[in-house]
VEXBALUM-569851 format. One record per residue: x, y, z of N, C-alpha, C, O in turn. Coordinates in steps of 0.2 Angstrom, whole numbers. Each point is the difference from the previous one (the first is absolute). Layout:
# residues N
{{X Y Z} {X Y Z} {X Y Z} {X Y Z}} ...
# end
This chain:
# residues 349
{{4 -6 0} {-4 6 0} {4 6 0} {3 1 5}} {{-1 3 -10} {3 7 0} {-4 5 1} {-6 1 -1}} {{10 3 4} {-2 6 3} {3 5 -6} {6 2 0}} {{-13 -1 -5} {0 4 -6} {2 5 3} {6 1 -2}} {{-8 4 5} {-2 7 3} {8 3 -1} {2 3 -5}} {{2 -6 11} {6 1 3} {3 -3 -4} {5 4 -2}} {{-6 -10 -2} {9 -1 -5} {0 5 -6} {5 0 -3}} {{-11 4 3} {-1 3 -9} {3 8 4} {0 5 -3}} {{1 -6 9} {0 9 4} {6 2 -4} {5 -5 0}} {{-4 11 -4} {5 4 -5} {5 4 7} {-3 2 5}} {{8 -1 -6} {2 6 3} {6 -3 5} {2 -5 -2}} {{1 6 6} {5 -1 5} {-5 -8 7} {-5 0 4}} {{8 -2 -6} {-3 -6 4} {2 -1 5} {-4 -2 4}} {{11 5 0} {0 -1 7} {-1 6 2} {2 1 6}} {{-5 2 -8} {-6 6 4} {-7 1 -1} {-4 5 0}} {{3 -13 -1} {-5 1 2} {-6 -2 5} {0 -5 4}} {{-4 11 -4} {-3 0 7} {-1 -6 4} {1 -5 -3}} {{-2 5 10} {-6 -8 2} {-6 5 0} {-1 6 1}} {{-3 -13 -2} {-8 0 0} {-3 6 -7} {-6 2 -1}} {{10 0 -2} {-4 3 -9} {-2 -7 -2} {-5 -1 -4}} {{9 -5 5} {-3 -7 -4} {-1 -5 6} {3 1 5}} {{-8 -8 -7} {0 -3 4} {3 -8 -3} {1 0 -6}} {{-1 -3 8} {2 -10 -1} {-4 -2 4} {-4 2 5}} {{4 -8 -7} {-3 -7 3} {4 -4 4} {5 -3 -2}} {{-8 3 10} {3 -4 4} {-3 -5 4} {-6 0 -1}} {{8 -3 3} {-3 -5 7} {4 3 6} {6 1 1}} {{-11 1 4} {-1 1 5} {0 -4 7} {-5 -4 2}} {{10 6 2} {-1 -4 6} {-6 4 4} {-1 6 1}} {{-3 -10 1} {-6 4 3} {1 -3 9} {-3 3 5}} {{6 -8 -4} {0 -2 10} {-1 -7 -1} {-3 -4 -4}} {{9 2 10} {2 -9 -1} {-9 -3 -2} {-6 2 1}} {{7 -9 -4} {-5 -3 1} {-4 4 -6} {-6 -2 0}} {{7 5 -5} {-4 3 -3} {2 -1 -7} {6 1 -1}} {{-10 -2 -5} {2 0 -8} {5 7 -1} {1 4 5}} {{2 -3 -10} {4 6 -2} {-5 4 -4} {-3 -4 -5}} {{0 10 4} {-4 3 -3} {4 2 -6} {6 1 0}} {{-12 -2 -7} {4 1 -6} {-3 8 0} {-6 1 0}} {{12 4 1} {-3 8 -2} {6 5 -4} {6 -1 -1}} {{-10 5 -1} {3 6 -4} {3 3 5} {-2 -2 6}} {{7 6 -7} {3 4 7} {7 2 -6} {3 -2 -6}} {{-1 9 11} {4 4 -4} {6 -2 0} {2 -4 5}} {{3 8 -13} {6 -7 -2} {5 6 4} {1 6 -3}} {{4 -8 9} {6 1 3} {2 4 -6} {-1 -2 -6}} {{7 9 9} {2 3 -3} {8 -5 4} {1 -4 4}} {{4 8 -8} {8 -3 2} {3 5 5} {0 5 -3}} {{3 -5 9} {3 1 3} {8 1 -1} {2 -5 -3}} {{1 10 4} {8 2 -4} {2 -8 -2} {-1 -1 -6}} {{2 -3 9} {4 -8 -1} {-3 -4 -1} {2 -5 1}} {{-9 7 -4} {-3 -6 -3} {-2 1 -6} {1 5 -4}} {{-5 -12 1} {-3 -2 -7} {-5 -3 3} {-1 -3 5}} {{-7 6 -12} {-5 -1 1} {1 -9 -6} {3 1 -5}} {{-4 -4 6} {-2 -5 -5} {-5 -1 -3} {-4 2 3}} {{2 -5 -9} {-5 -4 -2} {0 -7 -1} {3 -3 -5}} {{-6 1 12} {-1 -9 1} {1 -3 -7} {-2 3 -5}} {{5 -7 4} {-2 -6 -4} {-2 -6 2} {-2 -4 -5}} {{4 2 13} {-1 -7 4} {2 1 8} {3 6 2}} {{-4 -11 2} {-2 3 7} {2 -7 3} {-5 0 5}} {{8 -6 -4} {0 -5 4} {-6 3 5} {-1 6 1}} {{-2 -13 2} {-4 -2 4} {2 -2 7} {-4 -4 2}} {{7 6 3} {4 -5 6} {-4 1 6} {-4 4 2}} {{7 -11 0} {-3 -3 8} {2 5 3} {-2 -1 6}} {{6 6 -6} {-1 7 5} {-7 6 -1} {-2 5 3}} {{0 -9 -9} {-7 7 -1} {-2 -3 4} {1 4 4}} {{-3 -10 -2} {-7 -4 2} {3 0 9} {-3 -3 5}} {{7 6 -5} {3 0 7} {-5 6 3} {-4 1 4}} {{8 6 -9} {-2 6 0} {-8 0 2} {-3 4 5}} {{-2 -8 -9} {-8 0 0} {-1 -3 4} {-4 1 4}} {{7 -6 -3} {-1 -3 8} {-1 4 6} {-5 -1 3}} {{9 6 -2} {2 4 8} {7 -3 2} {3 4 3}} {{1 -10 -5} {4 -2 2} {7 5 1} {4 1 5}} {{-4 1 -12} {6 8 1} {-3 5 2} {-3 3 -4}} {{4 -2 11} {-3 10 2} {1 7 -5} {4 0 -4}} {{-7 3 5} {1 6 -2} {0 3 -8} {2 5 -3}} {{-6 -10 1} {2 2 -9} {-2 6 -3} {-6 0 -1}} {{9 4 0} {-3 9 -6} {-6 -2 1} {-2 -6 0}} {{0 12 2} {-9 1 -1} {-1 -1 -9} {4 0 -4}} {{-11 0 3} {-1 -2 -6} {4 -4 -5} {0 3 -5}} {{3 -9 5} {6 -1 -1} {0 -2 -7} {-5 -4 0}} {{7 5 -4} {1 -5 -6} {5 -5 0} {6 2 0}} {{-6 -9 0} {3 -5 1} {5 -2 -6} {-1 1 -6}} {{5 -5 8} {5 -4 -6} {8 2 1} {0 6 1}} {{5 -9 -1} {7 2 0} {4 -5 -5} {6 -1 0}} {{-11 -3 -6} {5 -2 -5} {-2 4 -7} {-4 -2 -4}} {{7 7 4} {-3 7 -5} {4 -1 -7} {6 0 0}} {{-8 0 -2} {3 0 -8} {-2 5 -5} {-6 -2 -2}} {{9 8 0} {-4 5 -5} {5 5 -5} {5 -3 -2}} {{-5 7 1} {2 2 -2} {-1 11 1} {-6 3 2}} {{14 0 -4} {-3 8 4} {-3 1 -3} {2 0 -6}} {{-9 3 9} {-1 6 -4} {1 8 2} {-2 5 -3}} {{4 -6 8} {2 9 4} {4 -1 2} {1 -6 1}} {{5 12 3} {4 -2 3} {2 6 5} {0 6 -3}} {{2 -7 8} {1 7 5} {6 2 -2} {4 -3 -3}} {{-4 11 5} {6 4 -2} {7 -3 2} {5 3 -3}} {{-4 -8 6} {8 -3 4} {-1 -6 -2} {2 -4 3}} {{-5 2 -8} {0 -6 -4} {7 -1 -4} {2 5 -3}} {{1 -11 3} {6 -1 -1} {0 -5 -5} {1 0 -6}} {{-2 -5 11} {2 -7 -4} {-5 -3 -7} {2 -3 -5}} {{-9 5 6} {-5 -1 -7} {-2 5 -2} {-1 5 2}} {{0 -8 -9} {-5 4 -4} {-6 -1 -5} {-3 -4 -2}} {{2 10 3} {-10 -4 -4} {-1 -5 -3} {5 -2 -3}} {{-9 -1 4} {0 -7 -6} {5 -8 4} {0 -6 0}} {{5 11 5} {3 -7 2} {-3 -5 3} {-4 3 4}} {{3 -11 -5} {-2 -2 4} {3 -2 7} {6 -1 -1}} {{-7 0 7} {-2 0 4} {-2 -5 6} {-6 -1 0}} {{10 -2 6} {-3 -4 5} {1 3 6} {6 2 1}} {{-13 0 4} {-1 1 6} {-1 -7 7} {-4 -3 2}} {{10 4 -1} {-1 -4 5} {-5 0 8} {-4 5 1}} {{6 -10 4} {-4 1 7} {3 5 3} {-3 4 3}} {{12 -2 -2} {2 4 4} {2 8 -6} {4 1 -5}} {{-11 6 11} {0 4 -4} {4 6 1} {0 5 -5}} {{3 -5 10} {5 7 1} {2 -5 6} {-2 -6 3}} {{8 12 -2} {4 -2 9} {2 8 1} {-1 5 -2}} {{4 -8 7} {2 10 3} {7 -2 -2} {2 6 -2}} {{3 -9 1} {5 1 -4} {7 1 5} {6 0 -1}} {{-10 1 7} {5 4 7} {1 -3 7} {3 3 4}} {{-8 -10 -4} {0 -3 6} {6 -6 2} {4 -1 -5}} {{-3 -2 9} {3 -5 1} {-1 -3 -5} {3 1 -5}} {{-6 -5 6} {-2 -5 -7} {-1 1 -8} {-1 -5 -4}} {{2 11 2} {0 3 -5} {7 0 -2} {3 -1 -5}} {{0 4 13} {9 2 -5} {6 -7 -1} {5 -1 -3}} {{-11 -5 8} {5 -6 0} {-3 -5 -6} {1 -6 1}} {{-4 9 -6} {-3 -4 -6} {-5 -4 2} {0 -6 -3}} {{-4 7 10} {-6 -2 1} {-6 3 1} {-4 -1 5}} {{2 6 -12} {-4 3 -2} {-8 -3 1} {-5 3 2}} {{6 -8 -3} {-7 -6 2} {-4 1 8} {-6 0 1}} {{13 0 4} {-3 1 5} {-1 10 3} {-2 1 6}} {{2 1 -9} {-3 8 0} {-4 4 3} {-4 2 -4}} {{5 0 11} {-7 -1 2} {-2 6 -1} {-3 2 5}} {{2 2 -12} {-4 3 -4} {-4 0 -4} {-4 5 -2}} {{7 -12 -1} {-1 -2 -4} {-6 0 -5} {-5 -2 3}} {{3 4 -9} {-7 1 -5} {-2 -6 -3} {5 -4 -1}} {{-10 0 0} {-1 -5 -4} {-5 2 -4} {-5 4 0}} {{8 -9 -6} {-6 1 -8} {-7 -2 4} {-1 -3 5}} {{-4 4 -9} {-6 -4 3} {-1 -2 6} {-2 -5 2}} {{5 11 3} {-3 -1 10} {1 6 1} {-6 3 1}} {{12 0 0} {0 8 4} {-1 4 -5} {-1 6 2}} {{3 -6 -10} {-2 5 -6} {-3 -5 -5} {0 -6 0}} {{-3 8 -3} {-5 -4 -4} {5 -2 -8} {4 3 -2}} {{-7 -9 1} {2 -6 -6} {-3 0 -6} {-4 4 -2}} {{6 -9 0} {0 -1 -7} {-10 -4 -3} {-1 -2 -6}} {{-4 2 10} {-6 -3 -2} {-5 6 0} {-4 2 4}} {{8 1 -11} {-5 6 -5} {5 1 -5} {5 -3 -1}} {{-7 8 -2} {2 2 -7} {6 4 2} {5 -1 -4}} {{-4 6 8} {8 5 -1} {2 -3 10} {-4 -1 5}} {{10 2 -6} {3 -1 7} {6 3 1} {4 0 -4}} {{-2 4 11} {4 3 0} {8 -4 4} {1 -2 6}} {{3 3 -10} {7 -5 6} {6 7 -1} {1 5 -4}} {{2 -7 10} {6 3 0} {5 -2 -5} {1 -6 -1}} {{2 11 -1} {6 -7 -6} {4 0 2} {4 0 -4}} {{-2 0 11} {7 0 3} {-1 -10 0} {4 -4 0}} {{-12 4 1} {0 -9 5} {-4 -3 -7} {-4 -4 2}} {{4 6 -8} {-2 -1 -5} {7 -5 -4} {6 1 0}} {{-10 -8 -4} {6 -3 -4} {-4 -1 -7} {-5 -1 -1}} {{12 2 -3} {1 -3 -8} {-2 -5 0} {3 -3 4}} {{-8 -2 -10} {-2 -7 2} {3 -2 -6} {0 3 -5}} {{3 -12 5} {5 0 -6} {-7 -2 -7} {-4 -5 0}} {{5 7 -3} {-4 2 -6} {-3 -7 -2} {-6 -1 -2}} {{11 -4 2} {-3 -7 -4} {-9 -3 4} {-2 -5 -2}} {{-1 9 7} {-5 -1 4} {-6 6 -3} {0 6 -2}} {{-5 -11 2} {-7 6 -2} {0 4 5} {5 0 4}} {{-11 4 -3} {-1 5 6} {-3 -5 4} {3 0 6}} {{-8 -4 -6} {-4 -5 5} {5 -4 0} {0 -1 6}} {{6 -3 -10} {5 -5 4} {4 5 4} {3 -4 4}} {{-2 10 -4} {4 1 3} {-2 5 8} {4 2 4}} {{-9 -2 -5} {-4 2 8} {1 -6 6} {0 3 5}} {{1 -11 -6} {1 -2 7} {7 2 2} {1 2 6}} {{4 -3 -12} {7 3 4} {2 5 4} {6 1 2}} {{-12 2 -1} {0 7 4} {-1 -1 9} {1 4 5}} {{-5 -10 -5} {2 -2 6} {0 -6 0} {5 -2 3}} {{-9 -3 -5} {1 -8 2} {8 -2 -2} {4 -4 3}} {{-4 9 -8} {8 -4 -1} {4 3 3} {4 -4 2}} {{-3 11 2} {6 4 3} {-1 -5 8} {4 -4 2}} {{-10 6 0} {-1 -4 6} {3 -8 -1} {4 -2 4}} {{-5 -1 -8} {1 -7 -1} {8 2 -2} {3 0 6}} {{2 2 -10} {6 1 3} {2 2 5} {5 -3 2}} {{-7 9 2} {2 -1 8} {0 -5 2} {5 -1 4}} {{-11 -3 -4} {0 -7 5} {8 -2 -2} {5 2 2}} {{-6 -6 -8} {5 -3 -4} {7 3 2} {5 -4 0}} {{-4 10 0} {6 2 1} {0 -1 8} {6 0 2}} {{-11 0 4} {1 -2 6} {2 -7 1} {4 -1 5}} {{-6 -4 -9} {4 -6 1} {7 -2 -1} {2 -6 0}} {{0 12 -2} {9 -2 -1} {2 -3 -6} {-1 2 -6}} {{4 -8 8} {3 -4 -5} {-5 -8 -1} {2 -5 -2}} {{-8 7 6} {-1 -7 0} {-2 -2 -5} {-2 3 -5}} {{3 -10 4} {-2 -6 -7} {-5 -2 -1} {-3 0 -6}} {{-2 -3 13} {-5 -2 -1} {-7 5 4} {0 3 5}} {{-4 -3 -10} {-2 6 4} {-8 -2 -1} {-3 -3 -5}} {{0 4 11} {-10 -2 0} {-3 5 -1} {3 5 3}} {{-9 -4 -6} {-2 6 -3} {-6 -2 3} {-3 -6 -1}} {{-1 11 6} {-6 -2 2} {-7 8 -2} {0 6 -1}} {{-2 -10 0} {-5 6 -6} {-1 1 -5} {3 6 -2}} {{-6 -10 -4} {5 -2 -9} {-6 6 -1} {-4 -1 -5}} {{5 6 7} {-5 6 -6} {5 7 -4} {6 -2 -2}} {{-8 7 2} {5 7 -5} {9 -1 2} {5 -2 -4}} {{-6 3 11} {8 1 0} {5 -7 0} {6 0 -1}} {{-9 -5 2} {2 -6 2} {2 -2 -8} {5 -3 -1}} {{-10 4 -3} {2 -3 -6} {4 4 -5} {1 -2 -5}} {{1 8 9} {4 1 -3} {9 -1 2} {4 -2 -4}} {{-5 3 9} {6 -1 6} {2 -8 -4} {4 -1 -4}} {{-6 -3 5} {-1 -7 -2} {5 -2 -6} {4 -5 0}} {{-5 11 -6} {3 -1 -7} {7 2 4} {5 -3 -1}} {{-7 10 5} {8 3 -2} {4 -7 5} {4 -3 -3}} {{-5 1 10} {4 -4 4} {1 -7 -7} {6 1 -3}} {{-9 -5 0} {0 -4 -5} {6 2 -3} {5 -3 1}} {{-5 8 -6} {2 2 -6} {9 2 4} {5 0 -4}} {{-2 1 12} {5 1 4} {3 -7 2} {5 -1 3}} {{-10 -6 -5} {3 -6 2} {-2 -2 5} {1 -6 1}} {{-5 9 2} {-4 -1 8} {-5 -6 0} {-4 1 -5}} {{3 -6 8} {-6 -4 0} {-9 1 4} {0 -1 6}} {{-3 3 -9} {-7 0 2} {-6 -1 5} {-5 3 -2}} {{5 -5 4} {-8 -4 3} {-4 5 3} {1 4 4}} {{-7 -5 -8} {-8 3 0} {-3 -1 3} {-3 -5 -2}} {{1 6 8} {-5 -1 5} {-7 4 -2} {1 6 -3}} {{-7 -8 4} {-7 4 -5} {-5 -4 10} {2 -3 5}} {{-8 8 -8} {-4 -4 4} {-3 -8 -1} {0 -3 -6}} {{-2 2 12} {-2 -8 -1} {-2 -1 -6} {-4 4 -1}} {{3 -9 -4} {-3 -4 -3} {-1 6 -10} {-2 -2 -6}} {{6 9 7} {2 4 -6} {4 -1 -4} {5 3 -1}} {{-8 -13 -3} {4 0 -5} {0 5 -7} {5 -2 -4}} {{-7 6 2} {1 6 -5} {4 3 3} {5 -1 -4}} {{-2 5 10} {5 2 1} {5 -4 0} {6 2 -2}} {{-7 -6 5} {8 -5 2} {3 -1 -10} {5 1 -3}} {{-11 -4 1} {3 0 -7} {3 6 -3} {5 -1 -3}} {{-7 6 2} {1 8 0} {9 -1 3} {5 2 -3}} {{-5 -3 7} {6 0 3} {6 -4 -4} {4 2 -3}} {{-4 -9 4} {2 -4 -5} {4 5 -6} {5 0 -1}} {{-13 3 -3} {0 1 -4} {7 6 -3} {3 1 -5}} {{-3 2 10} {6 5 1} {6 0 3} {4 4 1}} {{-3 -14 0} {6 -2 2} {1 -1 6} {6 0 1}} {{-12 -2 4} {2 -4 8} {1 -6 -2} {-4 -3 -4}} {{9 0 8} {2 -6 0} {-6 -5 2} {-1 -5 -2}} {{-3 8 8} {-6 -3 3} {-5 6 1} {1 6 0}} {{-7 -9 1} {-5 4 1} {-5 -4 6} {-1 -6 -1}} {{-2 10 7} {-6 -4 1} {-5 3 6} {-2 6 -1}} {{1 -10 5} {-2 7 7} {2 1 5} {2 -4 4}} {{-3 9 -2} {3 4 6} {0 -7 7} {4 0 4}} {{-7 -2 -3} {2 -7 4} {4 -3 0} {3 -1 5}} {{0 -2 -12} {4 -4 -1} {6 0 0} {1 6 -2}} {{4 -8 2} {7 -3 0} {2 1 -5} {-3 -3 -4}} {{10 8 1} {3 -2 -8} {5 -6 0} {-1 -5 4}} {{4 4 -8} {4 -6 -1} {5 3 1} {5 -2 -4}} {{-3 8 9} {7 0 5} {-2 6 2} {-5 4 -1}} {{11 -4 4} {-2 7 7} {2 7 -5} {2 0 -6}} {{-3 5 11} {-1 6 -5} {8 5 5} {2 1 6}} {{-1 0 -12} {6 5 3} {-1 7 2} {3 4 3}} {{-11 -2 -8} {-4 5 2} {-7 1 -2} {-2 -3 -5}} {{-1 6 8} {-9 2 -2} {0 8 -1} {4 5 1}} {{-9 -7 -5} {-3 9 -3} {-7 -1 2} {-3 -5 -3}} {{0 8 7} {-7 1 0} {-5 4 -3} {-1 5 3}} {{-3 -7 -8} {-4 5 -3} {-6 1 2} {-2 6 -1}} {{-2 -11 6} {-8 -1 2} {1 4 5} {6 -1 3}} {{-10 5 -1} {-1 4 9} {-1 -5 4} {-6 3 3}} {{7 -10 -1} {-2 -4 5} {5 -1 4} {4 -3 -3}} {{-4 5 9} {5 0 4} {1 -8 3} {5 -1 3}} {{-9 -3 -4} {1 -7 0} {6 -2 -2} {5 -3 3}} {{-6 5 -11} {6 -2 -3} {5 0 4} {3 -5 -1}} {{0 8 4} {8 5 2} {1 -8 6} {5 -4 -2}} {{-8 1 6} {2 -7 3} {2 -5 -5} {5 -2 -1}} {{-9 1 -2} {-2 -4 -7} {8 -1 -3} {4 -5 0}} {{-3 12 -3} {6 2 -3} {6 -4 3} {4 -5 -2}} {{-4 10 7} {8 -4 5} {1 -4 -1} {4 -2 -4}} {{-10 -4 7} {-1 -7 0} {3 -3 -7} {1 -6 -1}} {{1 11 -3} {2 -5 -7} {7 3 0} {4 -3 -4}} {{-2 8 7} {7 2 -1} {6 -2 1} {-1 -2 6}} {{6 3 -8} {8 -4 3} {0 5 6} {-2 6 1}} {{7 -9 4} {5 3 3} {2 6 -4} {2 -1 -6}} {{-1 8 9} {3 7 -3} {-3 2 -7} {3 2 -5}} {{-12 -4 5} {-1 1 -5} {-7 6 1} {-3 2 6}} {{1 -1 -10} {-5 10 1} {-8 -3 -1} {-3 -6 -1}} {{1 12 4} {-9 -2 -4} {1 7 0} {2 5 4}} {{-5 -5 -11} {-1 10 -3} {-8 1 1} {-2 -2 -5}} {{-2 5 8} {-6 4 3} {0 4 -7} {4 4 1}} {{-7 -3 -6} {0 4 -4} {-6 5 -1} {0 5 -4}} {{-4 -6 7} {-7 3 1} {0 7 2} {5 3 1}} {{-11 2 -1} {3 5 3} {-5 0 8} {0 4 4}} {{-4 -10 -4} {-6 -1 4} {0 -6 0} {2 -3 -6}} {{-4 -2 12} {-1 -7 2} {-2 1 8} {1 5 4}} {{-4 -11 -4} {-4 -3 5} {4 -1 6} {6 1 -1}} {{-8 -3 7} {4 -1 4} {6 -6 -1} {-2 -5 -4}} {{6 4 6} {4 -5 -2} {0 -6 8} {3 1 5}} {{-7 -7 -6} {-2 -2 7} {6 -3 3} {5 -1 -4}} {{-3 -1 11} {4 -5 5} {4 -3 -4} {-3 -2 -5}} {{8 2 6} {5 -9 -4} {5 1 7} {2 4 4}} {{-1 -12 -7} {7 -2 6} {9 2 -2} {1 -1 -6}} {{3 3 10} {1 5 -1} {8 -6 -3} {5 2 -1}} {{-7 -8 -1} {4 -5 -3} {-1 0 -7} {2 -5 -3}} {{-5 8 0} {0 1 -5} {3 6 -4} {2 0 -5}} {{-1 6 9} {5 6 -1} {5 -2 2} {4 2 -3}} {{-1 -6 8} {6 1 2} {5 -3 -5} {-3 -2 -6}} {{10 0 6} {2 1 -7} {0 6 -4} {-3 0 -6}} {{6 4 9} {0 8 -4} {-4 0 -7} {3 0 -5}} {{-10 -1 5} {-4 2 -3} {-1 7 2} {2 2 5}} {{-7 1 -11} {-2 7 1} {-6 0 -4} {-1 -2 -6}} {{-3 6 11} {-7 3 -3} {1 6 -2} {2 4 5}} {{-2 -1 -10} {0 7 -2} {-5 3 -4} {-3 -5 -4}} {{0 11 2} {-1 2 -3} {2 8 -4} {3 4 3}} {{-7 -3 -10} {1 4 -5} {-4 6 0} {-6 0 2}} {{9 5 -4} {-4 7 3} {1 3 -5} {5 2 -1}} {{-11 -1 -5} {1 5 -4} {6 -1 -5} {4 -5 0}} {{-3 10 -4} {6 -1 -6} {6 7 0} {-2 6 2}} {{8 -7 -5} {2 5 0} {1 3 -8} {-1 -3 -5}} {{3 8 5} {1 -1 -7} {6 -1 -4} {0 3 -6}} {{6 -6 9} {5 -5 1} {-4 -7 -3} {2 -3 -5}} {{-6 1 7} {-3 -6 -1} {-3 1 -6} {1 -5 -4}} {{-5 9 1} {-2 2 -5} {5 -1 -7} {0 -4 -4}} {{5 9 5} {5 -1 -3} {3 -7 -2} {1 -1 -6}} {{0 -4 11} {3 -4 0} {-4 -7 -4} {3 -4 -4}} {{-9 3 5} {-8 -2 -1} {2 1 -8} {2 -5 -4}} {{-3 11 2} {0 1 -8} {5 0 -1} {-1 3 -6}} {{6 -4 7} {6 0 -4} {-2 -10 -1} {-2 -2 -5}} {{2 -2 10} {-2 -8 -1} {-5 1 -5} {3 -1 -6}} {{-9 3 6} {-6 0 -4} {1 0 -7} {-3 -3 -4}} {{8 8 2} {1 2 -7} {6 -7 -3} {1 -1 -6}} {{1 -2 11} {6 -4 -1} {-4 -9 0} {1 -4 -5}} {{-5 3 10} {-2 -8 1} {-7 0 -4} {-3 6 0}} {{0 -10 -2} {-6 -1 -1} {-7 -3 5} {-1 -4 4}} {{0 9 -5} {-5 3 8} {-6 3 -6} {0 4 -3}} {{-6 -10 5} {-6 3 -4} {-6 -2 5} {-1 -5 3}} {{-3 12 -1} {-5 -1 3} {-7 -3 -2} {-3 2 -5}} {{2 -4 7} {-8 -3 0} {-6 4 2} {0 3 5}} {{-4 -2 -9} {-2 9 1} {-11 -3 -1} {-1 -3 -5}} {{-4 4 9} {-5 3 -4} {-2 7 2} {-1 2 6}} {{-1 0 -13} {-1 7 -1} {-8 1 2} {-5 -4 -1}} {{4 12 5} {-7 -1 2} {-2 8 -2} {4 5 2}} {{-8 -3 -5} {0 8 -1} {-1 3 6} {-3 -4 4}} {{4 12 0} {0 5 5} {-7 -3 3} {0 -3 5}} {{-4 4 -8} {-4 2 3} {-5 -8 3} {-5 1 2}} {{9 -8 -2} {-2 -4 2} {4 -4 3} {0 -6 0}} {{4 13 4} {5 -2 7} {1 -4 6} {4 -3 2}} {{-14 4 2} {-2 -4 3} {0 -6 -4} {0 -5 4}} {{-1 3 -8} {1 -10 -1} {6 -1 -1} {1 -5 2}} {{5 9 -4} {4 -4 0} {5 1 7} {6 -2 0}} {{-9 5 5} {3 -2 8} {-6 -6 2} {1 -5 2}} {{-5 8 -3} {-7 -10 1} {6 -4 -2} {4 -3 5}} {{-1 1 -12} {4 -6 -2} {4 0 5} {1 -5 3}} {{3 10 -3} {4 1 5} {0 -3 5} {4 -5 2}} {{-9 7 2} {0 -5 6} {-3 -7 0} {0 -5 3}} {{-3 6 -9} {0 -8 1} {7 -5 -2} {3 -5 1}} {{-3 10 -4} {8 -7 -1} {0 -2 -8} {4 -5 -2}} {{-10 8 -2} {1 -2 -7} {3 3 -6} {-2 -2 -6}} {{6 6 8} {6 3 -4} {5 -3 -4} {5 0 3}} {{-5 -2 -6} {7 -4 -4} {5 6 -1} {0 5 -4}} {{5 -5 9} {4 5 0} {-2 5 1} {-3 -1 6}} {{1 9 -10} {-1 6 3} {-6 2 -2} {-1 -1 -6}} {{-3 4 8} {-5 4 -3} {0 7 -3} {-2 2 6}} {{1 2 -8} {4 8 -4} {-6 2 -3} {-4 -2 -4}} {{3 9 8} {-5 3 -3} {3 5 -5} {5 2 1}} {{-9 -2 -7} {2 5 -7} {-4 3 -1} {-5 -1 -3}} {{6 7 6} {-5 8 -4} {-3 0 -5} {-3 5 -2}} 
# end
């Protein structure tokens, strides 16, 4: 759906006013509630930003957190989404790095203050100023969106714009986990949906061996899995055919995190990758011992982004994508939670 009005505006485009034009958004209306499909005025750019024009918007298990209640505080009125992909069409006066026409990816981490602790020791991730796409500034599920280009990446070309919307987070998140486990070889993957399946190619494609954990009885997923190079696939109950040197956890079920250990070597990791999960129940404290480690993954830096797409352009790494038009948002978080997503879901303006 294009926003005729505003793409056809003549005249100097990064001054142009907010609210002389409107777009089409979904709207966070209060946890527990559908997203309202409404017109509302199209963002003006700020010195160091770019207005975009969406072309694709991954789908993630952090929206459906957001509408949940489960993450406090999110922008009033919010417009939701942080895997943006579009291209400029305005750009604020301290605009540097793009220009009109460039295409474009907005990630989940949307500013930092640049000056704290964590900022100056190249832990930008942890911030506690921090801005997000689609939570504390509004995202990519409408027609223009505004990101800073400082936390803005070049996306490597050989990707459509909906193939290249989940790398914006299931994949960044899904290399953090993977780059949290070190050097290990054998690695269990629990939660075969967007970032797992991608995570999955790149450890593959590094020599790493796989096993797929799904929920009980989800032979479509577990084959899915296979499909993209686990050595085993099956359900989160069961035993692989050797112990794991590391876990990546993708499901918010804090069950899992005992589960996990229980399959791990001596000095070997479980990666938390969620941004949200459930309580993590009781275990016996002989299953941690043996310098295992429970950790988890916060957000992205953009160090990681860099590093992410430089693999991307180099390995073959193809997403499994369906496509859902703007404005029928709410179903594809329905699919979402239900679990029947084959890989990612991506809404297209």
């Amino acid at each position: 759906m294009r926003g005729a009005t505003l793409a056809d505006t003549p005249g100097d485009k990064s001054e142009m006013r907010s609210g002389t034009q409107e777009m089409r958004a979904m709207i966070f209306a209060g946890p527990g509630q559908a997203l309202l499909d409404k017109s509302v005025p199209t963002p003006s750019c700020g010195p160091r930003e770019v207005l975009l024009q969406v072309h694709a918007c991954g789908v993630c298990r952090t929206d459906l957190h957001i509408l949940d209640g489960e993450l406090p505080k999110p922008k009033d009125a919010l417009i939701p989404g942080h895997e943006v992909v579009g291209t400029v069409f305005a750009r604020g006066p301290l605009v540097e790095r793009f220009s009109i026409g460039q295409r474009v990816g907005v990630p989940w981490l949307g500013g930092t203050c640049g000056q704290c602790r964590y900022c100056l020791s190249g832990r930008e991730n942890l911030c506690e100023s921090a801005c997000f796409t689609g939570y504390t500034r509004d995202g990519g599920y409408a027609q223009y969106a505004l990101a800073d280009e400082r936390f803005c990446f070049e996306l490597p070309a050989k990707y459509a714009d909906a193939e290249a919307a989940p790398l914006l987070c299931a994949g960044l998140i899904g290399y953090r986990a993977l780059s949290a486990a070190g050097d290990a070889r054998t690695i269990g993957i629990y939660g075969f949906g967007a970032a797992a399946h991608i995570v999955a190619q790149v450890a593959c494609q590094q020599g790493r061996t796989i096993f797929a954990f799904t929920r009980p009885g989800d032979r479509q997923r577990q084959q899915f899995a296979r499909d993209l190079g686990a050595a085993w696939a099956g359900d989160s109950t069961q035993s692989p055919p050797e112990q794991l040197d590391a876990a990546l956890l993708f499901a918010p079920d804090g069950a899992l995190v005992p589960r996990a250990l229980g399959q791990t070597t001596p000095g070997g990791t479980v990666v938390c990758a969620g941004i949200h999960m459930s309580d993590i129940p009781a275990f016996p404290y002989s299953i941690l011992w043996g310098e295992r480690v429970i950790r988890s993954v916060a957000n992205l830096t953009r160090r990681d982004g860099e590093e992410f797409f430089s693999l991307a352009r180099r390995l073959k790494i193809q997403t499994t994508i369906e496509q859902f038009p703007l404005h029928r948002a709410n179903d594809a978080l329905v699919r979402l939670r239900e679990g029947t997503i084959r890989g990612a879901a991506v809404l297209v303006p």
